[in-house]
C-alpha positions, 0 to 999 in steps of 0.5 A: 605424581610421587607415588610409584605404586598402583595407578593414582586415581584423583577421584579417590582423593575427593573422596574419605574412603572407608578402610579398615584399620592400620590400612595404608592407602596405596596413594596416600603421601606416607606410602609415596615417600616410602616407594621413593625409599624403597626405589632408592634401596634398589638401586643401591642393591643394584650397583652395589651387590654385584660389585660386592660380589665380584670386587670385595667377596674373597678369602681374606675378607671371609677369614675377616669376617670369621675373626673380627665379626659380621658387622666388622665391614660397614657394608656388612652393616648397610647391606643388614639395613636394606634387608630390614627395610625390605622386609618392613616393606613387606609388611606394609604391601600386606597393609597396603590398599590396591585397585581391583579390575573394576576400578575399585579401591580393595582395603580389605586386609584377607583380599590384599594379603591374596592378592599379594601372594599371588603376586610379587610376594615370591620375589620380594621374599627372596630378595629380603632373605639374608642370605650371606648373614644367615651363612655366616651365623652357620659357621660354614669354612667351607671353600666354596662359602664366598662364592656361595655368599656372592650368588645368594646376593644377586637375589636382591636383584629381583626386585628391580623387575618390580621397580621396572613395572613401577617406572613404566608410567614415565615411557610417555615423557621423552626426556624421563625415557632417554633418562631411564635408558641411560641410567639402564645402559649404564647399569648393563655396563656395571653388571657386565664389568663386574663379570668381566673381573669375576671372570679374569680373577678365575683365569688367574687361579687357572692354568691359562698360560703360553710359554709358562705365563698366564695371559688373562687381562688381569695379568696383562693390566697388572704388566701395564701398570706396573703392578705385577701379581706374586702367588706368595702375596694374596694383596699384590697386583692392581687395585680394586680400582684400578680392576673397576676402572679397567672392567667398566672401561673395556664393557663401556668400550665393547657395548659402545663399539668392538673395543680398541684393544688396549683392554682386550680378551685372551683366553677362551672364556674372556672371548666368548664372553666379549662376543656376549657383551658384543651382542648385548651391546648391538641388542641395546643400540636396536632397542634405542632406536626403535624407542625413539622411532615409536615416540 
């Protein structure tokens, strides 16, 4: 029940299968816990990557990191750990047993590394590549480098095409299946936010303006809250949690419904992008529904 790998046959537990050595049975209690590590990997990957990418990447940060190191930021530390335990899961897939079509356990080491290849090998690679500690170590000043770093991380999301084949075992429990699907609109929200500030901080630096002021919901929040932007301070204006807070509450509101306007869309790019989230939104309610009307 542990193990979030290939399908657990409980004939093969009667038996003392012969395998070669240093190979990992995929339902063997070691391979299920590390499933469940891995699982847990992703989902930090997950929600925090593009929040990373979207709320913390920036030019001071970058500058930062240039004078005080890579690991001067913890996140710059945890995000090194996933990376590592993403690769030893590579290696361990390669080791890994797996059944064949004729039900057959394969523990031969040259079958499952084809196997592997020709299957989430790709995926899995890419999405253990560094990429932000390999452009550091570059020494790139380039202007473009943050926004380079903040889309070379949402690589690590392609695992989460994996763990969605993985979790597909659990649709026949209804509870596990309202669970996994509030879990999941939850995640759509945090993305969609987390774009929705990438969105507003680029309207900032435009020249969206009326009558000489700029109009993007950032602006608008900042007026709000009384914490008004000023060009000659990078640190003024709201904070990071007041940004969040106010991304999630307006995707939440907007996925949920049209949105009730205290939280609303000003330039072009904001509207079509609320239209977007608008239809996300009436795409997840017609797929709930029609789960639970199949079940």
């Amino acid at each position: 029940v542990l193990s979030l790998g290939a399908d657990v046959l409980p004939e093969y537990k009667l038996q003392a299968p012969r395998i070669h050595k240093w190979t990992i049975l995929h339902y063997s209690p070691f391979k299920a816990v590390w499933d469940w590590i891995i699982l847990l990997l992703v989902l930090y990957t997950a929600v925090f990557t593009p929040y990373s990418a979207a709320f913390l990447l920036n030019e001071q940060e970058d500058e930062r990191r240039r004078t005080c190191g890579y690991t001067c930021n913890p996140l710059n530390v945890v995000d090194l750990v996933v990376d590592v335990m993403f690769i030893i899961d590579i290696l361990i897939n390669f080791r890994t047993t797996y059944v064949n079509h004729n039900d057959e356990v394969v523990s031969n080491p040259t079958r499952i590394a084809q196997h592997y290849f020709k299957g989430w090998f790709l995926i899995d690679i890419v999405a253990a590549i560094p990429f932000d500690l390999l452009i550091f170590r570059s020494g790139s000043d380039e202007p473009q480098t943050t926004t380079l770093i903040g889309l070379l991380k949402t690589a690590r999301l392609l695992r989460l095409v994996r763990v969605a084949r993985k979790l597909d075992r659990y649709s026949e429990y209804g509870a596990a299946v309202l669970f996994l699907l509030m879990c999941t609109f939850a995640l759509i929200a945090h993305w969609l936010a987390c774009i929705w500030y990438a969105i507003g901080n680029v309207e900032r630096t435009s020249s969206a303006r009326i009558g000489g002021m700029k109009i993007g919901w950032l602006d608008n929040l900042a007026d709000q809250i009384g914490k008004r932007y000023n060009d000659s301070d990078s640190f003024s204006g709201p904070s990071i949690k007041d940004k969040y807070v106010t991304a999630l509450y307006f995707t939440f509101s907007s996925l949920t419904s049209v949105g009730f306007g205290n939280v609303s869309p000003n330039t072009n790019p904001e509207k079509i992008f609320s239209i977007c989230v608008m239809l996300i939104g009436c795409k997840c309610t017609t797929f709930i529904i029609y789960i639970r009307h199949d079940n």
